[in-house]
C-alpha positions as CSV (number, residue, x, y, z in Angstrom):
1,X,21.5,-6.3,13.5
2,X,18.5,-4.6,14.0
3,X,16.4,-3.7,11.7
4,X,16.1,0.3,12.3
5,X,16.7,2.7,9.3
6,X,19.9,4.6,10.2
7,X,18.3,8.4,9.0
8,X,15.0,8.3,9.2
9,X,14.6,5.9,12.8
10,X,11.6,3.9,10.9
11,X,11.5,0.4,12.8
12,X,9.3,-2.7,13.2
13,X,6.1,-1.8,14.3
14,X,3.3,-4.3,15.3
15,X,-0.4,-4.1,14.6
16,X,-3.1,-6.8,13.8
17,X,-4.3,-8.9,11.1
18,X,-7.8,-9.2,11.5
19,X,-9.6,-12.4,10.0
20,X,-13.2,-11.9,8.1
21,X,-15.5,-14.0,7.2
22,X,-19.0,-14.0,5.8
23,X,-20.4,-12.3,2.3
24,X,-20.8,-8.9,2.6
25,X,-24.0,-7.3,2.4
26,X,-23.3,-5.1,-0.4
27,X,-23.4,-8.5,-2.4
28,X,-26.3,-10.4,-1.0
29,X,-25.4,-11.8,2.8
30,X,-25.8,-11.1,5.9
31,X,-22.3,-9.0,6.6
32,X,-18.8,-9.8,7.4
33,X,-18.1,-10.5,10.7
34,X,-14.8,-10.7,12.7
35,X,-13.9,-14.8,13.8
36,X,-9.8,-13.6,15.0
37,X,-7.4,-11.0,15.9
38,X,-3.8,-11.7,15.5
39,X,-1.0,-9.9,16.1
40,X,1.9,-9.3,13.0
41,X,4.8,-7.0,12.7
42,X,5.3,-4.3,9.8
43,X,8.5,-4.4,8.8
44,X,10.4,-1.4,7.1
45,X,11.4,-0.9,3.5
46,X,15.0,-1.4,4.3
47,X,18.4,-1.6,1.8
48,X,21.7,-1.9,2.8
49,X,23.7,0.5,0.5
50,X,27.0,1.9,-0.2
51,X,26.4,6.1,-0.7
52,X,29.3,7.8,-2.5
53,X,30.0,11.0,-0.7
54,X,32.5,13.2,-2.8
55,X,33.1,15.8,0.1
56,X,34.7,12.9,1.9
57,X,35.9,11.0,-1.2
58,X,34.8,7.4,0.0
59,X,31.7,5.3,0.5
60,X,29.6,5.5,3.7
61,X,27.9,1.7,3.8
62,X,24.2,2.9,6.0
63,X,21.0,0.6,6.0
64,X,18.3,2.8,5.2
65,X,14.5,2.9,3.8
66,X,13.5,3.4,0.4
67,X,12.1,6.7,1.8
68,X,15.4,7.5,3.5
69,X,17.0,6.9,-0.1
70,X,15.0,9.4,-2.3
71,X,15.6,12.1,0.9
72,X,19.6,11.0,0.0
73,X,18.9,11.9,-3.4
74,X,17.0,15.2,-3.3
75,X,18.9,16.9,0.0
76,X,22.3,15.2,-1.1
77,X,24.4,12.3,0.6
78,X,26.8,14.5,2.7
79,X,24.2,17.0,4.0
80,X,21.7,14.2,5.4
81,X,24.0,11.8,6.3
82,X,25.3,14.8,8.9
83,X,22.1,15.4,9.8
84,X,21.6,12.0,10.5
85,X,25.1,11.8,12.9
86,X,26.6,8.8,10.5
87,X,29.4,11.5,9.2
């Protein structure tokens, strides 16, 4: 299963972790300098939850984000979940 938040889209996204090394010069040396690049993914902040939706009197199982969850509670499960096409 992919790991894609089902309302808001967020996804995997890749970027770098970039290695230091040196003291810096703000404490005495001669400044950090950059030794490798390396490439890492970002994942998202996903859940797999059941959301009770009284208008259809059952649960709708979705894997969402922690962001996606607080826009479930303020704008209400039925309304963004239509939004969303998962209703």
């Amino acid at each position: 299963m992919a790991r894609v938040c089902s309302i808001t889209g967020a996804r995997v996204r890749r970027g770098n972790r970039i290695h230091r090394s040196g003291l810096a010069k703000k404490k005495g040396g001669i400044g950090r300098h950059v030794t490798k690049v390396v490439r890492r993914d970002f994942s998202p902040n996903l859940r797999v939850k059941r959301i009770w939706v009284p208008e259809l009197s059952r649960f709708v199982k979705v894997k969402l984000t922690a962001r996606a969850l607080k826009t479930v509670a303020k704008n209400g499960a039925y309304a963004t979940l239509k939004g969303a096409g998962l209703i």
